[in-house]
N, C-alpha and C positions, 0 to 999 in steps of 0.2 A: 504493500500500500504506500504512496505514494506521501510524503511529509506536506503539509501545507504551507502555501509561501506565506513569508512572515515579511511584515514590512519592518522597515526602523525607523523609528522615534527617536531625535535628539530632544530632551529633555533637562529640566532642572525640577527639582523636584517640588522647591516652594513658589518656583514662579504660578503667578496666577493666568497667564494665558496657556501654560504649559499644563496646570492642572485642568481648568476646562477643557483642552485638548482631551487630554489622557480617560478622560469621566466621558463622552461624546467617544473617542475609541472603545471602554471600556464595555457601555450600554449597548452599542453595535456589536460588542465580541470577534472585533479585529483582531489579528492575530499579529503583535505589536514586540520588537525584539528593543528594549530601551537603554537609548546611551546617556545616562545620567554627567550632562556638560558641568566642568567649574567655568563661571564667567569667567573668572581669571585667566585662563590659560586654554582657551579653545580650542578643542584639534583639529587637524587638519583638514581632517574627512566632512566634518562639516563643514568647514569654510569653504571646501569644495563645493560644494552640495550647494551651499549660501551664502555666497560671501558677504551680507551683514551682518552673520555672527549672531544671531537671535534667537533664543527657542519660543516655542517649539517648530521643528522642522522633521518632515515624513517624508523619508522615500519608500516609496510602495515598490514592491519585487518587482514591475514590469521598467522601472528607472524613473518614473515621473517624479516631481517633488511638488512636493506643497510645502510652503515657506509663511503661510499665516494661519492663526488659530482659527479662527473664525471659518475659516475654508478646509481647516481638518475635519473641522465638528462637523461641517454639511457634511462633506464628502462621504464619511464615516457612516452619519445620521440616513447618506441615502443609499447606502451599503444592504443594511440591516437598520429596523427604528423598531424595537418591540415594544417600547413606551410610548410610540406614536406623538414622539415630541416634534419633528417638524408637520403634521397633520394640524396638532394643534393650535401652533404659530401661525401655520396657512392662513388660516380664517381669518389671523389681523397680524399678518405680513408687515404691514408698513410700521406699526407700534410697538412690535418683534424689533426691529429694526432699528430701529427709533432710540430704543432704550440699550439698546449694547451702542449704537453710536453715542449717544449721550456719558454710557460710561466709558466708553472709550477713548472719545476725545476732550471731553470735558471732565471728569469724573476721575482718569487716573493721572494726569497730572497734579492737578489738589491733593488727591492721596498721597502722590511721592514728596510732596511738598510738607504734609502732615507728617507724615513718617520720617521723614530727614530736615525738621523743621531745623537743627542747627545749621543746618547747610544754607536757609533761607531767613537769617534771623532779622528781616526789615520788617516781618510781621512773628507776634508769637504762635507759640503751638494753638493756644485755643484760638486766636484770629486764622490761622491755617486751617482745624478743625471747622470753625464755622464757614468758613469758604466751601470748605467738601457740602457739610451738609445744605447749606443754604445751594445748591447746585445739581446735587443729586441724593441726599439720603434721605433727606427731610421728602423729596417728589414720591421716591419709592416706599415710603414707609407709610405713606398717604394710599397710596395703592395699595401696598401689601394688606392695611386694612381692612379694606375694602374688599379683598377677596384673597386666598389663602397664598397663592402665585400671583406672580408677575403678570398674566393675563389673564388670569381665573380661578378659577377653582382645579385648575389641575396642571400640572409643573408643564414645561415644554423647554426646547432648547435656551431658549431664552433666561431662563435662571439659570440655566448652569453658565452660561456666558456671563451673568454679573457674578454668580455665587464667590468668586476666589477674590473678586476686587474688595466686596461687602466686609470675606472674611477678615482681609486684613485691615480695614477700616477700625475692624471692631477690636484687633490684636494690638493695636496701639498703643491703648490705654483700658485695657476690659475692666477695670475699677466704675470709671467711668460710662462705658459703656454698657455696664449691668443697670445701671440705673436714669439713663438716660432714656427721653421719652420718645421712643422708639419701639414700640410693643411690635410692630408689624414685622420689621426687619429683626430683631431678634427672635421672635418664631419662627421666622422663614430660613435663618441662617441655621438655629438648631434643626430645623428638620434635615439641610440638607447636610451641615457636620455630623451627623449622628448616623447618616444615611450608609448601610453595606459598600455601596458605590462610593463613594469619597475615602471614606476606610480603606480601599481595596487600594485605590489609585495610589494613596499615601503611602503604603505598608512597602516595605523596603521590600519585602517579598512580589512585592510589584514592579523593580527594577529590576528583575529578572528576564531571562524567555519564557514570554508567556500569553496563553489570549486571554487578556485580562477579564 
C-alpha cells in the first residue's frame, strides 16, 4: 500500500497566523510533515520556498506553495470541511471577510504595539491597550454577545482566523483581562482554548509526522 503524500508546513509554533494555519490543516486532516522555524536563524529551505522568510508556508507534494495563512486555511478548508466552516461563512462572505481584514490590518498592529509597548513608549501600555480595543475588541465583543460566534451561532473559519490574534490580546496582561468587560470575547476565547483542536495543534506531539 502505497504511503500518503504528506505536505510540509514551515511553522513557528506560537505564531498566530501559523496556529490558524495549522487548526484549518488540522480540521481538514491534511496530512502535514512540520518544520518548526526559529525566526532567528531561518533555513535555507525555506527561504527557498519564500524568500520573505514568514511563517506559515506549505508546500504541498505536487511543488506548489502557498506562502499566506489565510490561503492555507481555504485551501485546506476546500480539501476536506467536516465542520462545514466555509458553508457557513458563504452565506455572509463579505462580513467573513471583513473581520479577518479588520484584524489583520488594523487589529494586529495595535497588538504588536501592546505587547512591545516599551518598544513604542510615546504612548503607555494602557493608551496602546485602548487603541486595540477601541479598534477591534470592544467591535467583537459586541458581536460575540450577540450570538455565540463571530457570525452566529455556530463557529466557521472565521474565528479560527481571529482566535490566535484575541488569544494573545488577552496573554498580555490576563490579570487584567479576567476582569475586564468583555464577557463575549472571553467565552468565545475559552471555548476555543479549551477546544481538542487547539490542544492538538499546540502539543509538541504535533511537530511531528503527522495528519494532524
Amino acid at each position: 500500500m502505497t504511503a500518503p503524500s504528506i505536505a510540509d508546513l514551515y511553522s513557528f509554533r506560537r505564531c498566530p497566523y501559523a496556529i490558524r494555519a495549522r487548526m484549518a490543516l488540522a480540521s481538514a486532516g491534511v496530512h502535514v510533515r512540520i518544520h518548526e522555524v526559529s525566526l532567528r536563524d531561518k533555513p535555507a529551505d525555506l527561504l527557498a520556498l519564500s524568500p520573505k522568510g514568514t511563517v506559515p508556508v506549505l508546500q504541498l507534494p505536487d511543488g506548489q506553495v502557498i506562502e499566506e495563512s489565510i490561503e492555507i486555511m481555504l485551501w485546506a478548508l476546500r480539501q476536506r470541511d467536516p465542520q462545514a466552516w466555509l458553508a457557513l461563512a458563504d452565506a455572509d462572505a463579505d462580513r467573513a471577510r471583513a473581520w479577518i481584514t479588520r484584524n489583520d490590518e488594523a487589529f494586529k498592529p495595535l497588538l504588536d504595539r501592546y505587547k512591545y509597548a516599551t518598544r513604542h513608549p510615546r504612548l503607555t501600555v494602557q493608551e496602546h491597550r485602548e487603541r486595540a480595543m477601541d479598534a477591534f475588541v470592544l467591535p467583537l465583543d459586541a458581536a460575540l454577545r450577540a450570538h455565540s460566534f463571530v457570525l452566529g451561532d455556530a463557529p466557521c473559519w472565521a474565528d479560527v482566523a481571529l482566535f490566535p490574534f484575541l488569544r494573545q490580546f488577552a496573554m498580555v496582561d490576563p490579570a487584567w483581562f479576567a476582569q475586564a468587560p468583555l464577557p463575549g470575547v472571553r467565552d468565545w476565547l475559552a471555548h476555543w482554548t479549551g477546544s481538542a483542536l487547539f490542544q492538538g495543534v499546540m502539543s509538541r506531539a504535533g511537530e511531528r509526522d503527522a495528519a494532524l
